[in-house]
N, C-alpha and C positions, 0 to 999 in steps of 0.2 A: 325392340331391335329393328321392326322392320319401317317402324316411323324414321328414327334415324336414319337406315341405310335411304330411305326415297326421299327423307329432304333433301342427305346431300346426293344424290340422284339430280333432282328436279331442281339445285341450284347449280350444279354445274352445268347441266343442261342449258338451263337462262342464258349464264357468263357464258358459255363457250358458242354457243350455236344459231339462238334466237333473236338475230339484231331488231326485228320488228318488235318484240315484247319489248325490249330496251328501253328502242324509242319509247315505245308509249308511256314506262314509265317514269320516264324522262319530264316528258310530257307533261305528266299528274306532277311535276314538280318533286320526284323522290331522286336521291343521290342515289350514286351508283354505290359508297360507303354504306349508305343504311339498306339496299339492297345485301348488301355482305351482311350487316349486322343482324338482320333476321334471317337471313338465307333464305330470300325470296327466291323462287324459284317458277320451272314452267314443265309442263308435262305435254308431253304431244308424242306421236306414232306408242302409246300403251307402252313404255320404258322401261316403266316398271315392273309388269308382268314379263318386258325381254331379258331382263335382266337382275332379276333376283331369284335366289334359288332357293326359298321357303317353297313349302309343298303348297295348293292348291288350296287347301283348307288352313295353313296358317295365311294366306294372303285374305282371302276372304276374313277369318274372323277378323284381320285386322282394322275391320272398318274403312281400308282404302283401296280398295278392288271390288267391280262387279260382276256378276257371272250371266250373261244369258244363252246364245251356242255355249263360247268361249269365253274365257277371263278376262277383262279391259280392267285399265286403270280409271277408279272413280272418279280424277280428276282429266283426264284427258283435256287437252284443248284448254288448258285452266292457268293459270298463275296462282301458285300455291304460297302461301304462309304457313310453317310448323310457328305452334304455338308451344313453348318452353316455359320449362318450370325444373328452379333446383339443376339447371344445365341436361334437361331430360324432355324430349318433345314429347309431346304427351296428347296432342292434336294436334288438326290440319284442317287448314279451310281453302278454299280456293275461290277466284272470281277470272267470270269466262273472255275469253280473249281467243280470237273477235269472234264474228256474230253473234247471232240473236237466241235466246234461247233461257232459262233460269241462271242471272246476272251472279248470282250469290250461292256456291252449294260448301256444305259442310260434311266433314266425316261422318257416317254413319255412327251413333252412341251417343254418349250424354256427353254434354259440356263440363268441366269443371274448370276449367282457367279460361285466359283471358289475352290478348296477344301483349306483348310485354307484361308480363305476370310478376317476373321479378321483379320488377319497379315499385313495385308495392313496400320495399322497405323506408320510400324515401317518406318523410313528412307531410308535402300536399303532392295532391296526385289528381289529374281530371280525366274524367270517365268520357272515354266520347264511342262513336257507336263503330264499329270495322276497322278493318283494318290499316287504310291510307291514312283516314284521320290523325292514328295514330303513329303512324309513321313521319306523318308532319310536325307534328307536334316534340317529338324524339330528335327532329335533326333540326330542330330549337331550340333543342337545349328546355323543354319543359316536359316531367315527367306524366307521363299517362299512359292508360290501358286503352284497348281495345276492346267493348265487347262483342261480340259475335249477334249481333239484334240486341234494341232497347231496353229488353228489360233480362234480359239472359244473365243474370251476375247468379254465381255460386253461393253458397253462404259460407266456403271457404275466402273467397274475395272478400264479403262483407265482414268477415271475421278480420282481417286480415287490414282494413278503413279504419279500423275504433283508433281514436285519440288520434287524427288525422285530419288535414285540413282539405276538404274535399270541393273538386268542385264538375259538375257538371254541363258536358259542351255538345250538345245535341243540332241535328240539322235546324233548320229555321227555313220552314218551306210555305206555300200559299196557304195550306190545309189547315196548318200546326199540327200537324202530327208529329212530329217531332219534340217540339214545347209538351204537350199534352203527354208523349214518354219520357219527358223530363221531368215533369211534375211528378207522376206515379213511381218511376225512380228512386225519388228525391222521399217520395213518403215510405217507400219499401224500407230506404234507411232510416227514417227519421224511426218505424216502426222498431226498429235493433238500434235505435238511440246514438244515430249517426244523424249528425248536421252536416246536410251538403248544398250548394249555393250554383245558382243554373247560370249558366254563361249564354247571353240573348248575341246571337250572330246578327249580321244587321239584315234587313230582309232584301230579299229578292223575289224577279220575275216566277222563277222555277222553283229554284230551291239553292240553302246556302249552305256547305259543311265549312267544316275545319280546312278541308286539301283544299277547294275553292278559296275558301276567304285566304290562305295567304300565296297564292298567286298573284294578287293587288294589292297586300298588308305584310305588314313584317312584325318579328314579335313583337316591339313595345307596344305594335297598336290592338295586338292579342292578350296584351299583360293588363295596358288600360282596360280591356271587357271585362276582364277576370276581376278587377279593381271594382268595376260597374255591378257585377255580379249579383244576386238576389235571392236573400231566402224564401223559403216560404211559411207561409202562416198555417200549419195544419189543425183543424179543429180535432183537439184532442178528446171531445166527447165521441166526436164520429169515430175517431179514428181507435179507442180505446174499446166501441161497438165492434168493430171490424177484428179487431185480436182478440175481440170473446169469443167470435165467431170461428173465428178458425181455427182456435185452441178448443172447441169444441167439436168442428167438422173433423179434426184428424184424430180426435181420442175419442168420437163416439164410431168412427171404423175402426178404429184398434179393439174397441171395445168388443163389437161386433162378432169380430172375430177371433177373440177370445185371450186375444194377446197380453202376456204378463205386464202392462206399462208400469213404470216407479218414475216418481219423480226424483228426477237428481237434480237441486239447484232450479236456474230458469227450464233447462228443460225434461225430455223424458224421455227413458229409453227401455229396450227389454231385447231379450236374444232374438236375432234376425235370422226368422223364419224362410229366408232363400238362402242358408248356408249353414254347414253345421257350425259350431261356434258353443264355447263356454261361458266366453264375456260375454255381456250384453254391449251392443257394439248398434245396435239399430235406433237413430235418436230422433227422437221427433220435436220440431223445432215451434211452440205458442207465436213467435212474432209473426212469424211467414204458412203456418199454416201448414211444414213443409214437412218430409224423413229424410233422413240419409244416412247409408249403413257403413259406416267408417272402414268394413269387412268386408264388403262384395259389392259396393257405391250404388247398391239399387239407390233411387232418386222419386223423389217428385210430390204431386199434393196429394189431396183425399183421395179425389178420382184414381188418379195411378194408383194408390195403394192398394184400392179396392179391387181393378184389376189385375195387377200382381198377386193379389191373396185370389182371386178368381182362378190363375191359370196354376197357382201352385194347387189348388183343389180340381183340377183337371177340367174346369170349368168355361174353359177359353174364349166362349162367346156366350157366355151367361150373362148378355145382357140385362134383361129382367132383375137379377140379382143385383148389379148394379145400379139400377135406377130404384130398385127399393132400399136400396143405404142412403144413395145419394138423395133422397128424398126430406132421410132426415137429417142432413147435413144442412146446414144455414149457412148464406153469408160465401158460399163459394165464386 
């Protein structure tokens, strides 16, 4: 509830009051339409905290408020994105507007979607990295997500790819860091036996995205790259090494700690230990090395789970303890 009520907060805020955010994202080349269509928004003088009347501690848990005297809004000073799923925000991310300062901050909690999330029904779909990308790409009429960082995909996203024509559109910088999180990407799904194909932007001084490149390009010359596009060749000895390994690292903590795992099908699951529960509902995923509790969305790999079992044993900086599990984990 209180995601909704401050998206449309911080997008009418934008439309009504903020001509300089406008501009700029004007600027970036986005419509003032696809502004509407994701209810891009801006937050400035803590709006949200003037004007919302959840108590103090449902604003905090919500992940979008900070407290130090007094309560501020997380994204202050931010141009915000809700991230939607099933017509339901379900996230927030924001990027700062102006000065200088952490470019990029996200709600506090785990990710599970992706900015245009519902898009995922259609056939092919290209994954490119944030948000403007994605916003480009959208008032082109070419379907794609956002992720929130390079390799940040959910295993409800990759669930959600299979029998899909995918392709991947990452920066194209001096460094290749970008390529290099396209390649790793690209084997995360090849490992869940999704084929996806990397889209090469053409290089530049600084660096290239999506929103840049079509400031001087229009779709067809976006549609040819995608045509140009390129698999890759995973060596599937290394790469069948790498899924021993982590189908080991996360069932020999479960083990550890004494957890009922059953195999069901590809993966495993047993009752999740941070919530009372009758089903077994806590699943741990062989390709990715991963859990996720369909019941209470604890998240994450070996490491995490190790500390999650840590602080459920009252154990909260039992380091030592951790560095002897992780020890016999391989391959993380």
């Amino acid at each position: 509830m209180i995601h909704a009520k401050l998206t449309n907060l911080y997008h009418e805020n934008l439309m009504r009051n903020c001509p300089a955010v406008m501009k700029y994202l004007y600027s970036r080349g986005i419509y003032k339409s696809t502004i509407e269509y994701f209810k891009i928004g801006y937050c400035n003088n803590d709006i949200g905290t003037k004007f919302l009347s959840e108590s103090e501690e449902e604003l905090l848990d919500s992940g979008l408020f900070r407290k130090n005297d007094v309560i501020h809004d997380l994204f202050n000073g931010r141009i915000t994105t809700p991230l939607i799923s099933s017509n339901k925000v379900v996230y927030m991310t924001s990027r700062l507007f102006p000065g200088n300062g952490m470019t990029h901050l996200h709600q506090h909690g785990s990710i599970q979607a992706a900015v245009n999330f519902d898009i995922l029904k259609e056939e092919q779909i290209v994954i490119v990295e944030g948000p403007f990308d994605c916003f480009t790409l959208h008032q082109n009429g070419i379907p794609s997500i956002g992720l929130l960082g390079a390799n940040r995909i959910s295993l409800e996203i990759i669930e959600k790819l299979r029998n899909k024509k995918v392709y991947i559109a990452f920066d194209n910088d001096p460094n290749q860091a970008g390529q290099k999180a396209a390649k790793r990407l690209a084997e995360k799904l090849y490992n869940h036996k999704i084929s996806a194909r990397i889209v090469v932007l053409p290089e530049s001084k600084e660096k290239m995205d999506v929103n840049l490149y079509f400031q001087t390009h229009n779709k067809s010359e976006f549609l040819e790259l995608v045509k140009e596009s390129r698999s890759m060749n995973f060596d599937r000895k290394t790469t069948n090494t790498k899924l021993n390994n982590r189908i080991y690292s996360i069932l020999t903590v479960a083990e550890e700690y004494g957890l009922p795992v059953k195999q069901m099908g590809n993966y495993y699951k047993c009752p999740c230990p941070f919530h009372e529960e009758t089903t077994p509902s806590l699943t741990f995923y062989p390709q990715t090395g991963s859990f996720y509790c369909f019941g209470c969305s604890a998240s994450g790999d070996a490491l995490e789970l190790v500390k999650k079992l840590e602080i459920l044993r009252g154990n909260r900086y039992s380091f030592n303890k951790i560095i002897e599990i992780t020890n016999k984990i391989k391959g993380i």
